[in-house]
C-alpha positions, 0 to 999 in steps of 0.5 A: 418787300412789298406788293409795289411794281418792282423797282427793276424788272427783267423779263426772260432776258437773254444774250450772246456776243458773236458765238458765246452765250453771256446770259441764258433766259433770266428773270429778276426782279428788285422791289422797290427798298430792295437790296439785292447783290449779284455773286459769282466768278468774272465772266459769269454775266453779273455786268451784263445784265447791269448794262442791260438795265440801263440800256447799254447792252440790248438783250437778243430777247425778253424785256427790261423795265424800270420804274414800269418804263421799258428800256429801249433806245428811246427811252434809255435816256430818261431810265438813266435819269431815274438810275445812279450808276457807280463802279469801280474806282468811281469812273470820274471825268478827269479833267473835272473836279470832283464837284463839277463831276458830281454836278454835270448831269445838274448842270445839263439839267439846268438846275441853279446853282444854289440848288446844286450846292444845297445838294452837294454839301447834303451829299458830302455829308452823306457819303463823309466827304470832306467839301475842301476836296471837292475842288480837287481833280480826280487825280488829286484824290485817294481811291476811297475819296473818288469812290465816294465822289462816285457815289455822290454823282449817282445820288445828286438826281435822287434816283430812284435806283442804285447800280453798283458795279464792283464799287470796292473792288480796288480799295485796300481792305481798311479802305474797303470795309470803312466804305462798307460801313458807309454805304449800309449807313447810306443804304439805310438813310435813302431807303432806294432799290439797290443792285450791287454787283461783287465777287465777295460773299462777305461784302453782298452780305453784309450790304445786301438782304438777299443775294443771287448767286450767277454762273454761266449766265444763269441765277442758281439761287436767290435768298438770303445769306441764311438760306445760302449756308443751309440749303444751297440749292446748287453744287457750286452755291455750297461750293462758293459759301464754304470758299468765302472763309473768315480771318478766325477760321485762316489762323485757327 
């Protein structure tokens, strides 16, 4: 943690579509090396307020800032340059390959092309992709290998935040936790602000320092996994925590 401005700051933020409220006044913060992981049902308000960060969503009340920057409909565009944005199933164009993918936003840009390559293949590395598949269309790769495309597409601006929105959800389980391995590595190695978005308490503990459990809009509870399983400080908290058992506990 640190004294540092947060990386990303949501200030009593509020929202509705039509009748329903999708979230209630809420305040988070991510510090700038910070890993956070939003849990908590489908449709508890976990995207929403990832949207809001990059200004896909505008919130009926409060402020949204990034990097100190306020995210409005004027400056949305330059907050997405300093944010990577991944979800599920990587999200690639498919009639790009995987590197044109990862490189369009570089390209718009106008970087040359040798600095895109020296990028690519530091990326490749990173996510453990192999560069033959960088020719392929997305239809040509494994679920595993467009997310990490995915990712790749995220990092190549070297943002200064991560948004990660159920990234996993659609892998195999082997899949899965050899992709956990690799973003925890990679987490580490780049040292950015991270949010990541799940339903699986496993996965935010494993990928996160701390985690905020959403339902109904609002954030019940923010700590570590520790302080989750020992104070919970909402009946649905312990609720959640005594849901997520392990492979020992099914077959003891």
């Amino acid at each position: 943690m640190t004294d540092r401005a947060p990386a990303v700051s949501l200030e009593e933020v509020t929202k509705s579509f039509g009748s329903r409220s999708v979230i209630q006044p809420t305040n988070l913060d991510l510090a700038p090396g910070e890993r956070l992981a939003l849990i908590g049902p489908s449709g508890c308000g976990k995207s929403t307020l990832v949207r809001m960060i990059l200004g896909l969503v505008t919130p009926d009340t409060g402020r949204v800032r990034v990097g100190g920057i306020e995210v409005t409909a004027a400056t949305a565009r330059e907050v997405r340059r300093k944010v990577g944005y991944v979800i599920q199933s990587g999200g690639l164009f498919p009639h790009l390959t995987a590197e044109e993918n990862v490189t369009l936003v570089a390209r718009l840009d106008g970087w040359p092309e040798e600095r895109r390559r020296t990028r690519v293949r530091e990326l490749a590395e990173l996510v453990r992709l192999p560069e033959a598949l960088l020719t392929r269309w997305p239809r040509q790769l494994s679920g595993g290998e467009a997310q990490r495309v995915g990712l790749m597409r995220a990092l190549m601006l070297d943002p200064d935040v991560l948004l990660l929105d159920e990234p996993l959800g659609a892998l195999d389980p082997l899949v899965r936790a050899r992709l956990q391995q690799d973003l925890r590595q990679a987490f580490t190695t780049l040292g950015k602000s991270v949010l990541l978005v799940t339903h699986d308490m496993a996965e935010a503990a494993y990928l996160a320092e701390t985690i905020a459990v959403v339902r109904d809009g609002a954030i019940l509870q923010r700590a570590s996994m520790k302080h989750l399983v020992e104070t919970p400080a909402h009946p649905f908290v312990r609720e959640l925590v005594v849901a997520q058992r392990s492979l020992s506990e099914a077959i003891a």
